[in-house]
N, CA and C of each residue as an Amber inpcrd file, in Angstrom:
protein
   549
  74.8460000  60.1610000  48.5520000  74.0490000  61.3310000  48.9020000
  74.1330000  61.5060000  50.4050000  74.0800000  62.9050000  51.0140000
  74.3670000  63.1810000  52.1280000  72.9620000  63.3940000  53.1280000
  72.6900000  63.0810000  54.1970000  71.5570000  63.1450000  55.2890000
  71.6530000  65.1900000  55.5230000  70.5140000  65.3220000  54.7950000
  70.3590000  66.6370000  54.6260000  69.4090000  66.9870000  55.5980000
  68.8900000  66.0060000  56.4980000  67.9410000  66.4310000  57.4320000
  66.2850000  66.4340000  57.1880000  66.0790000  66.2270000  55.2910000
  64.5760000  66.5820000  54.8860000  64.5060000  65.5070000  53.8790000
  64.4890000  63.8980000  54.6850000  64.0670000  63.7870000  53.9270000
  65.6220000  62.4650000  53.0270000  66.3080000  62.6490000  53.0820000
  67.2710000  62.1140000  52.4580000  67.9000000  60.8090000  53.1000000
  68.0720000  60.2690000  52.5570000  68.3370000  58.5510000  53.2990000
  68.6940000  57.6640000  52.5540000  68.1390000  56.5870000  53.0920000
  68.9540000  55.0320000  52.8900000  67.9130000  55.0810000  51.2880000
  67.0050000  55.6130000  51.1930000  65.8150000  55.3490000  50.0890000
  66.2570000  56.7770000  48.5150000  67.0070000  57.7150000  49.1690000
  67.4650000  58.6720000  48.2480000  65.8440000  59.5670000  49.0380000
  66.8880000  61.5780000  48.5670000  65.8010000  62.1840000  48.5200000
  64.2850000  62.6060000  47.6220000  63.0060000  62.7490000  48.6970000
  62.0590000  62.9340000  47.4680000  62.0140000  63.9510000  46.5610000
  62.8850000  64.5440000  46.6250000  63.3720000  66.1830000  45.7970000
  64.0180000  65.2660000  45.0070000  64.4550000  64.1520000  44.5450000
  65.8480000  63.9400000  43.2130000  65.1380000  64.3210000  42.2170000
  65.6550000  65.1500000  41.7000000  65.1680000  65.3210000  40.2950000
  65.0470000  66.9940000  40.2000000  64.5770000  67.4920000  41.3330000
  64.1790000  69.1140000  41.3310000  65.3670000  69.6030000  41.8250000
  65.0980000  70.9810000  40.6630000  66.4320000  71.9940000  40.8240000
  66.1310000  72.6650000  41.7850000  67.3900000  73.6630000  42.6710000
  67.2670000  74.0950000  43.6320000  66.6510000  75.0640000  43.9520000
  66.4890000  75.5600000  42.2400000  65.0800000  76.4280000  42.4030000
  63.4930000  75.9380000  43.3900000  63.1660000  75.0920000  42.5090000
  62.3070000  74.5020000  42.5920000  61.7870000  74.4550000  44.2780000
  62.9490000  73.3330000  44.9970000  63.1660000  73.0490000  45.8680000
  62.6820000  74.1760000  47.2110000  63.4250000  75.4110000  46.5050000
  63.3290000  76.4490000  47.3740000  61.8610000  77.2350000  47.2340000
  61.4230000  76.7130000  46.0990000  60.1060000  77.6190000  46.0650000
  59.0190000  76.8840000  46.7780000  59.6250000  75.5860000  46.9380000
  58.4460000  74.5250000  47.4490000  58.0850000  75.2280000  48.9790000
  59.8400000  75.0940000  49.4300000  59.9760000  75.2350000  51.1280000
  59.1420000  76.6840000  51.4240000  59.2280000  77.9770000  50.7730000
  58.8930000  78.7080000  51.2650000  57.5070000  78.8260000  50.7040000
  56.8170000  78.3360000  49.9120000  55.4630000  78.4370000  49.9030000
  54.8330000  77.4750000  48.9620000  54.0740000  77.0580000  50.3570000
  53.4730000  75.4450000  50.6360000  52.2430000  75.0550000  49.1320000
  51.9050000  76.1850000  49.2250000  50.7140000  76.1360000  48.1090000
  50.9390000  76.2440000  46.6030000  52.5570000  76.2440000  46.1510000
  53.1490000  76.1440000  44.9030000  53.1260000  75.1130000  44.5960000
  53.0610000  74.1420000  43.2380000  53.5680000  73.1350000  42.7080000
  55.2270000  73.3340000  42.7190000  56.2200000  72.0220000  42.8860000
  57.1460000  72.5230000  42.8130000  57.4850000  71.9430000  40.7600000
  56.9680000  71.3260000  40.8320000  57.0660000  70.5400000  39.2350000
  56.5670000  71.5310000  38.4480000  55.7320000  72.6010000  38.5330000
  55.3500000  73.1810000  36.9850000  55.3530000  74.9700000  37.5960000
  55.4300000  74.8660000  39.0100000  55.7730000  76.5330000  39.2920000
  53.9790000  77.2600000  39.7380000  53.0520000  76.2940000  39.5250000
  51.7370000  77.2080000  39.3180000  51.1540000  76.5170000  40.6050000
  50.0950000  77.3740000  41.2090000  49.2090000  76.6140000  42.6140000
  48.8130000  76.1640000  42.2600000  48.6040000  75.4880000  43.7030000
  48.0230000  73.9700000  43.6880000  46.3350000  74.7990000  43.1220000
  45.4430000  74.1120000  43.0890000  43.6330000  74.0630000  42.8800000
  43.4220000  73.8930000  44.2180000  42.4040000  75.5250000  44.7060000
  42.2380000  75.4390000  45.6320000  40.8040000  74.5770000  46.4160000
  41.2520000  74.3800000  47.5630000  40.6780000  72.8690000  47.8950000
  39.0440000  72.7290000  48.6360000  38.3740000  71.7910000  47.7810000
  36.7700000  71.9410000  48.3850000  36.2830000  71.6950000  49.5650000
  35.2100000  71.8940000  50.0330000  34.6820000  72.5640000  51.5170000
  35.3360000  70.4420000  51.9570000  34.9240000  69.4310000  51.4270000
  35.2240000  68.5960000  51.9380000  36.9180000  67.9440000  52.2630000
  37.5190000  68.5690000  51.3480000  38.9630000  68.4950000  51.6280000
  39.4440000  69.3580000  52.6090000  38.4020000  70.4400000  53.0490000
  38.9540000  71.6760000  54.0140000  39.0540000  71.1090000  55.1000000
  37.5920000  70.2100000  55.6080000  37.6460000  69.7270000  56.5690000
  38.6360000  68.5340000  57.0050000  39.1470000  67.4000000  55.7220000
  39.7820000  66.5340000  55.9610000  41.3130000  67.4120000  56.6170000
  41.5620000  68.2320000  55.3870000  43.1200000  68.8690000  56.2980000
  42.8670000  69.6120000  57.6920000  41.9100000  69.9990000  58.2440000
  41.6400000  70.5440000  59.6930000  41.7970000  69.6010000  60.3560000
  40.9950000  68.0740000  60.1410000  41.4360000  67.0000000  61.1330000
  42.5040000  66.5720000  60.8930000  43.5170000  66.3950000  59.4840000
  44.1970000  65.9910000  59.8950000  45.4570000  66.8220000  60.6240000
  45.7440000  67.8190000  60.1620000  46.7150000  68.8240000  61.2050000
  45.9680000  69.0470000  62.5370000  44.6040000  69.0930000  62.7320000
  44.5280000  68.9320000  64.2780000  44.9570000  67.9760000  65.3050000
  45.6980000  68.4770000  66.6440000  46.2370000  67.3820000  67.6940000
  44.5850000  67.3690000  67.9330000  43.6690000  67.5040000  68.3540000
  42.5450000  66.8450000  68.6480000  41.7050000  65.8190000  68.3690000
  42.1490000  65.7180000  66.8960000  41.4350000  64.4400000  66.4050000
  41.3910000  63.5320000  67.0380000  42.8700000  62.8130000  67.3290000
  43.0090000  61.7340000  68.1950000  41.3050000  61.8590000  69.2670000
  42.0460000  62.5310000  70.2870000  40.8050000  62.9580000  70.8770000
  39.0840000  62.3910000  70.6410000  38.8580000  63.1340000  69.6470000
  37.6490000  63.3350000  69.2450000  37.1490000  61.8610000  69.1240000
  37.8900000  60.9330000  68.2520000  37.4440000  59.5910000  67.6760000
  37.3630000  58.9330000  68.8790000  38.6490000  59.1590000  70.2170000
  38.3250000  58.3880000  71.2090000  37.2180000  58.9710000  72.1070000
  36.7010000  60.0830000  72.0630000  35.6860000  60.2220000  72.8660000
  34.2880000  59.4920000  71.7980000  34.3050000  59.9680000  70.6610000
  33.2020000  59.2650000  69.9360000  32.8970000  57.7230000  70.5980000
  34.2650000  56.8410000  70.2720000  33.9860000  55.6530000  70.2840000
  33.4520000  55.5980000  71.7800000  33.9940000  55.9660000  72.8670000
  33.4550000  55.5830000  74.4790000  32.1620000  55.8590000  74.2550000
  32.0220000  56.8320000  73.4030000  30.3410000  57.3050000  73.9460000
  29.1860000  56.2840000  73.1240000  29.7910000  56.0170000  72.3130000
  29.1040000  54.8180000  71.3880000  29.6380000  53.3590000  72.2820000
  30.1970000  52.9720000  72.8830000  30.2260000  52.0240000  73.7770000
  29.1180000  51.8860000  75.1120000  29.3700000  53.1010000  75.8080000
  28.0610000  53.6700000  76.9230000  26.9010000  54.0440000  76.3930000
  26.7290000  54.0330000  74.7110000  25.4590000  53.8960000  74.4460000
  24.8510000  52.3530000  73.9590000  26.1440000  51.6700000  73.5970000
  25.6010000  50.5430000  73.5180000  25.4790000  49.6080000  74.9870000
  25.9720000  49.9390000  75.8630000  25.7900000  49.3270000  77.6550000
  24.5880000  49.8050000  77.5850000  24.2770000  50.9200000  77.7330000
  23.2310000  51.6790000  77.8260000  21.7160000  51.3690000  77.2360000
  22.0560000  50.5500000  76.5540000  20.4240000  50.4100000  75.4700000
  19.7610000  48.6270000  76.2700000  18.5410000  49.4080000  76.5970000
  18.0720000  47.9780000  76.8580000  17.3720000  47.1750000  76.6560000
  17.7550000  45.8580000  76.4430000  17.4360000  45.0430000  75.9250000
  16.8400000  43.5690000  76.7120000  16.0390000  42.9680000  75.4480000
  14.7440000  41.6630000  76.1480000  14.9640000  40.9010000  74.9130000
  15.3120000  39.6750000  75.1790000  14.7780000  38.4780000  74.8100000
  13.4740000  38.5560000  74.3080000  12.3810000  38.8390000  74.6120000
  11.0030000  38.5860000  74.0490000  10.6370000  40.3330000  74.6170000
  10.3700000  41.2300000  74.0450000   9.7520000  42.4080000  74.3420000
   8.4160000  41.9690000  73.4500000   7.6280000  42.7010000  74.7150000
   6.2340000  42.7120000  74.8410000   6.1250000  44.3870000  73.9800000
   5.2570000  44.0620000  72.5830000   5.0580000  45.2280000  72.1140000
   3.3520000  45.2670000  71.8670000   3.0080000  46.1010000  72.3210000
   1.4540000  46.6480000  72.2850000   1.0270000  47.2880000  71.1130000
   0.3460000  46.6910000  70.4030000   0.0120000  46.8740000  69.1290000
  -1.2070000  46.4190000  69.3010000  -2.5020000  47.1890000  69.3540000
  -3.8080000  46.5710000  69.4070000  -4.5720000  46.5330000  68.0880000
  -4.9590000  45.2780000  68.3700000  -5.3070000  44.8330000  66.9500000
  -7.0050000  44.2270000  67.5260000  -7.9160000  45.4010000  65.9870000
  -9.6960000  44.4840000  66.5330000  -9.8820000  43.9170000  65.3840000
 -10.4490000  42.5290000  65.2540000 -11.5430000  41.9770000  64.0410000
 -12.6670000  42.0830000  64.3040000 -13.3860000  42.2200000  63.3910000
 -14.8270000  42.2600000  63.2190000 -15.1570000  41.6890000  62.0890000
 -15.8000000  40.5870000  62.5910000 -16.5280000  39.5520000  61.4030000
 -18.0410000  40.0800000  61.1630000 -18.3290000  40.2250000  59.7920000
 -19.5530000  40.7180000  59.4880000 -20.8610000  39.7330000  58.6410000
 -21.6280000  38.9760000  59.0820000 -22.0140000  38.4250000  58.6070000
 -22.8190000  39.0550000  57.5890000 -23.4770000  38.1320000  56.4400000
 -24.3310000  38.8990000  55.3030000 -24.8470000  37.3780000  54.1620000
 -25.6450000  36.8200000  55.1770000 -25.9110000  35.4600000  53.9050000
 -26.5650000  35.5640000  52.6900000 -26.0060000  34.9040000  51.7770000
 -26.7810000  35.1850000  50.5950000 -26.1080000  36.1710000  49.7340000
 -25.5240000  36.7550000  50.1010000 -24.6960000  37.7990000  49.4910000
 -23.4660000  37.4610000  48.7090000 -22.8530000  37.7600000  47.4460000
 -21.7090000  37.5120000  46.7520000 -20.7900000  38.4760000  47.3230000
 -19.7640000  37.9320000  47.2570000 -18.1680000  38.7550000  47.6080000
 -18.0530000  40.5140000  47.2280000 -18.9400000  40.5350000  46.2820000
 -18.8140000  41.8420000  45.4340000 -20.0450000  42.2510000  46.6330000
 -21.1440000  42.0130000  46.9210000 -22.3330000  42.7010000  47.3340000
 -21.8410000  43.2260000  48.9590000 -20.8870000  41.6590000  49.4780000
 -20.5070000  41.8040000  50.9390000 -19.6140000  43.2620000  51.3900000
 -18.5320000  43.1720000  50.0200000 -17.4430000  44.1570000  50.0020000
 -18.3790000  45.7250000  49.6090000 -19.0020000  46.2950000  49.1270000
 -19.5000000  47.1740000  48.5760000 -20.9390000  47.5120000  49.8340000
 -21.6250000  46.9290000  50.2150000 -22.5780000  47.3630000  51.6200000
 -22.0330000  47.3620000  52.7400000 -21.3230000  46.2490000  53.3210000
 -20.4340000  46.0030000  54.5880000 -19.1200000  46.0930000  55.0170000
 -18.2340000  45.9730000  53.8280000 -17.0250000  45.7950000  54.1560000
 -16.2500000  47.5800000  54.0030000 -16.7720000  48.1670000  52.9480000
 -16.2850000  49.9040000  53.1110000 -16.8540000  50.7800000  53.8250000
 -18.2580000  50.3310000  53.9920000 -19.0660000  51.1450000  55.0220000
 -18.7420000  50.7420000  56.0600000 -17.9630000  49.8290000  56.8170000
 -17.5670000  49.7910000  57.9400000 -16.1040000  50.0160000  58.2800000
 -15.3890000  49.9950000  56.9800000 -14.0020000  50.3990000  56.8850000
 -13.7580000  52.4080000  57.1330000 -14.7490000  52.6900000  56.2420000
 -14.6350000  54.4320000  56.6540000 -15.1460000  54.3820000  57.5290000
 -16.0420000  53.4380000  58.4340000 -16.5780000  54.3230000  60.1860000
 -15.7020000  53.9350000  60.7580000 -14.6180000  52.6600000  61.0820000
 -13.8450000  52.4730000  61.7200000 -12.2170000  53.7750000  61.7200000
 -12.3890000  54.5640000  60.1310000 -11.5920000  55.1700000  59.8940000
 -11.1940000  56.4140000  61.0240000 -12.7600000  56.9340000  61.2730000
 -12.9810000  58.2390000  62.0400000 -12.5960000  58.0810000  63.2040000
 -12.1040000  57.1000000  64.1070000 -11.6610000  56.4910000  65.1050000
 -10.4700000  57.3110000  65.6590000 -10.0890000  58.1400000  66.3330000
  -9.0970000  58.2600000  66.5640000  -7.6830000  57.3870000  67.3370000
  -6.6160000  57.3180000  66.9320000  -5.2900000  56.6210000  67.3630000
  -5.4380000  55.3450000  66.3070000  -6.6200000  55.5720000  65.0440000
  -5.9850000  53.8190000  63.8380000  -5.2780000  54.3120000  63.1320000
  -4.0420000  53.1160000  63.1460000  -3.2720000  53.1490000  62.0570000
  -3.6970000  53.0740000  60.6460000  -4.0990000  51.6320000  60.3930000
  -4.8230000  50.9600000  58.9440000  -5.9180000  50.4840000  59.5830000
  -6.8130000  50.3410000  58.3480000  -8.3490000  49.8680000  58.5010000
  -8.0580000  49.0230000  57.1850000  -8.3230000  47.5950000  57.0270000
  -8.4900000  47.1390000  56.4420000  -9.1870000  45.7360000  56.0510000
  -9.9670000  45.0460000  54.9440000 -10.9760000  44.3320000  54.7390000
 -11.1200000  43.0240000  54.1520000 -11.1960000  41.9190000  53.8590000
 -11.2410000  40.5620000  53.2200000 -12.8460000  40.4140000  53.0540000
 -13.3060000  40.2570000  51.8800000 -14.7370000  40.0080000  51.7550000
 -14.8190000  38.4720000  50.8880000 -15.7370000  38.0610000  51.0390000
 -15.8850000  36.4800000  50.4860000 -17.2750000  36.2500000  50.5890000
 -18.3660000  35.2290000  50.1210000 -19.5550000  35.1090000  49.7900000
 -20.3110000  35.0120000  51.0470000 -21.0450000  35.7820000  51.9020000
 -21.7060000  35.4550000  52.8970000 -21.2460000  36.1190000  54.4950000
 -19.8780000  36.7560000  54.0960000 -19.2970000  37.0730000  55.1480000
 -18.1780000  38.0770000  54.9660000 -17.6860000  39.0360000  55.7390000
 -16.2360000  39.6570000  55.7150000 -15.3220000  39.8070000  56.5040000
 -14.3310000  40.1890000  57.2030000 -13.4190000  39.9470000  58.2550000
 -12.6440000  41.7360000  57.9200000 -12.7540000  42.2750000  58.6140000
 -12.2690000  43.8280000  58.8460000 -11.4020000  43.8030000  60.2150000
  -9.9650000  44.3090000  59.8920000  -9.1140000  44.9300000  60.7150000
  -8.6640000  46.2410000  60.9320000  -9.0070000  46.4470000  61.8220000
  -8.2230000  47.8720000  62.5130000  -7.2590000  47.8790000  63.1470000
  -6.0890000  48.2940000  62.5490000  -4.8060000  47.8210000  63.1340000
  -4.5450000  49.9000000  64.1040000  -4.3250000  49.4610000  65.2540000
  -3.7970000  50.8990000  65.8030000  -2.4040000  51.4820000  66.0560000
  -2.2980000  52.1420000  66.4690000  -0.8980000  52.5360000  66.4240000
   0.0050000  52.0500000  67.6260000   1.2090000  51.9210000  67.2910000
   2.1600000  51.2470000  68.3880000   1.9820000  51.7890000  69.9810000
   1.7640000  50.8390000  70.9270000   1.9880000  52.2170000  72.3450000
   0.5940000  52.1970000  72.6570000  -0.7820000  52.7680000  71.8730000
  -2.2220000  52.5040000  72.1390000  -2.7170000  51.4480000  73.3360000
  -3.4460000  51.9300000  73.8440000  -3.3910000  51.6480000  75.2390000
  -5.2200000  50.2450000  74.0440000  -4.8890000  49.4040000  75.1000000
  -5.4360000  48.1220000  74.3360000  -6.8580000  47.9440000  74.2620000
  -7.0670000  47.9120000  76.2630000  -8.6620000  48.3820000  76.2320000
  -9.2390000  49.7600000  75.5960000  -8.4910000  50.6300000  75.7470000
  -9.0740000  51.9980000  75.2720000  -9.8710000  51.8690000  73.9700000
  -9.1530000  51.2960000  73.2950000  -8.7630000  50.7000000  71.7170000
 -10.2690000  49.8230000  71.5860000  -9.9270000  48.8830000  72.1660000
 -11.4980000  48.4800000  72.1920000 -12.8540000  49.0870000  72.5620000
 -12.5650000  49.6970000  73.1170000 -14.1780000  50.6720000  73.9830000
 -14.4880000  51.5660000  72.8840000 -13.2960000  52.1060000  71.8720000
 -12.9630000  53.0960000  71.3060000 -14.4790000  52.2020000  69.9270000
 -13.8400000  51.2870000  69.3740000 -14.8070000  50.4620000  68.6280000
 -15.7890000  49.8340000  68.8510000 -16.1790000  49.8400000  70.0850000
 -17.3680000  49.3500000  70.6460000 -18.5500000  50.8490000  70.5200000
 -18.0890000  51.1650000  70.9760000 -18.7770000  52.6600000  71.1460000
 -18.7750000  53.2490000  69.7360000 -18.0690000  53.3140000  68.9460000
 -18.4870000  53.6480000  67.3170000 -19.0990000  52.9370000  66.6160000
 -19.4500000  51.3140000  67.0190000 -20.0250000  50.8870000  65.8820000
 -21.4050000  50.5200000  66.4520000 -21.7830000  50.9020000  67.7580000
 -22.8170000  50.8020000  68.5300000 -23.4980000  52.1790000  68.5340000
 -22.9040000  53.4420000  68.1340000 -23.5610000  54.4560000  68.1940000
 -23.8540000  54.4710000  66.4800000 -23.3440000  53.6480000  65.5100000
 -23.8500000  53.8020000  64.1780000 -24.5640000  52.3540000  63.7960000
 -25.5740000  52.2380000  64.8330000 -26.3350000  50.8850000  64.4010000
 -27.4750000  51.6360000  63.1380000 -27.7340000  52.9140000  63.4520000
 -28.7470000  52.8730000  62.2480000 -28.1540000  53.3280000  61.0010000
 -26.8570000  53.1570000  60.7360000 -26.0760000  53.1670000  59.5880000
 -25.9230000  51.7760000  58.6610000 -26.1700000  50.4290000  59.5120000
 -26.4090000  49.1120000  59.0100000 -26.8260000  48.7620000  58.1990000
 -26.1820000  48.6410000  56.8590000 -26.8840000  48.3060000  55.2840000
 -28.0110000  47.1050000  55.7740000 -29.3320000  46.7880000  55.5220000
 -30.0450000  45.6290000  55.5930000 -28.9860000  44.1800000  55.3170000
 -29.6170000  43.0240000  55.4130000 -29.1330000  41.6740000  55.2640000
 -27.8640000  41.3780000  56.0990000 -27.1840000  42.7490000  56.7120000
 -26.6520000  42.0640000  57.9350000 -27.1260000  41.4600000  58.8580000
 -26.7440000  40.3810000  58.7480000 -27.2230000  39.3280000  60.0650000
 -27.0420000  39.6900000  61.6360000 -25.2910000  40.0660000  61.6410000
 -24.8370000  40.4930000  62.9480000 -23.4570000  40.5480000  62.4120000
 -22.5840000  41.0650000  63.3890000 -21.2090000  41.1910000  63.5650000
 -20.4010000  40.6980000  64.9670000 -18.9860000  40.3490000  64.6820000
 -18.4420000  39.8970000  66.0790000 -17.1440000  40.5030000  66.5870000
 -17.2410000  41.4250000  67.1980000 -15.9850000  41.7750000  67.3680000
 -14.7530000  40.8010000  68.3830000 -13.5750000  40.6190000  67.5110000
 -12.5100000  39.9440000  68.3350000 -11.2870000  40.7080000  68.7400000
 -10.9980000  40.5450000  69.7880000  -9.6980000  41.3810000  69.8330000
  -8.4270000  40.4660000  69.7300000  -7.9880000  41.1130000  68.7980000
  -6.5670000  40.1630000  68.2670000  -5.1340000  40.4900000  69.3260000
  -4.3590000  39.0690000  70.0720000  -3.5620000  39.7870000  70.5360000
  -2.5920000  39.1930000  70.0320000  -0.9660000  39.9220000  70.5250000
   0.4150000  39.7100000  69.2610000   0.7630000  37.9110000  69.5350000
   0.3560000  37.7760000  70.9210000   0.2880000  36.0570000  70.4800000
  -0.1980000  35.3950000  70.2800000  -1.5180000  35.5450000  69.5410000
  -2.3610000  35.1370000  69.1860000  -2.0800000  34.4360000  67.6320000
  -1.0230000  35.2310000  67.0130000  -0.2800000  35.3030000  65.6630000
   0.3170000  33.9050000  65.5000000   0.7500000  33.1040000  64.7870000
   1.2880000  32.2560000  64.5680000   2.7720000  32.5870000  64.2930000
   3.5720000  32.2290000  64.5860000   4.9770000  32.4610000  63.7880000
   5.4370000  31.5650000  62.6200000
């Protein structure tokens, strides 16, 4: 077989087999089958785009600007060994002697869970009740400035002292900090 210029070589051409019909209907229009004579199925929005990049000279391009810029964003990002994240966290222990888990949770532990609710900047409000006592957290939102956070609960649960179901003894507020946590 002879080096026809398209294609023809040491491997044979990829035309063996098609008549010169065929051949010729291929060359002059791209969107024919040359095997059965009928078009190709025209092609979905995601194949549109694959043949745009790939006949585009820009692609190249494009991927190498992508990747630099994803390199100078990863130089770019900064980073700590131990970042200090501000997350203010209050307990409040509620005393209530004499009281069962059910009596503690149902006078003290929701009635102080919805006043802590009205609080503005809490994330979760949430409660542990047990015989004689309960433990309530107000967890705030990331960023919350820490003292604020506290004054914020001092001042709400001091302006609703005459909201105090009886047989509370007292309450203690603690302020929880992130190393305070155990790992």
């Amino acid at each position: 077989e002879k080096w026809n210029g398209r294609g023809a070589g040491r491997f044979g051409s990829w035309r063996r087999g098609f008549t010169a019909e065929m051949t010729e209907k291929f060359d002059n229009d791209k969107n024919i089958n040359p095997i059965d004579g009928k078009p190709f199925p025209k092609l979905g929005w995601s194949a549109g785009i694959v043949k745009i990049f790939i006949e585009s000279k820009l692609s190249l391009l494009l991927i190498l600007g992508s990747v630099l810029l994803g390199i100078m964003a990863l130089l770019g990002t900064p980073r700590e060994e131990d970042p200090q994240i501000i997350v203010p966290v209050v307990d409040i222990l509620v005393e209530m002697p004499g009281a069962t888990a059910d009596e503690v949770e149902r006078l003290a532990a929701m009635s102080l869970e919805s006043l802590l609710s009205e609080i503005s900047g809490i994330e979760h409000v949430y409660s542990m009740s047990h015989p004689g006592w309960c433990l309530v957290t107000a967890r705030f939102y990331v960023g919350e400035d820490r003292e604020k956070s506290l004054t914020k609960v001092f001042t709400q649960i001091q302006a609703n002292e005459n909201r105090v179901p009886h047989g509370i003894r007292g309450w203690r507020i603690f302020p929880v900090d992130i190393d305070d946590v155990p790992i």
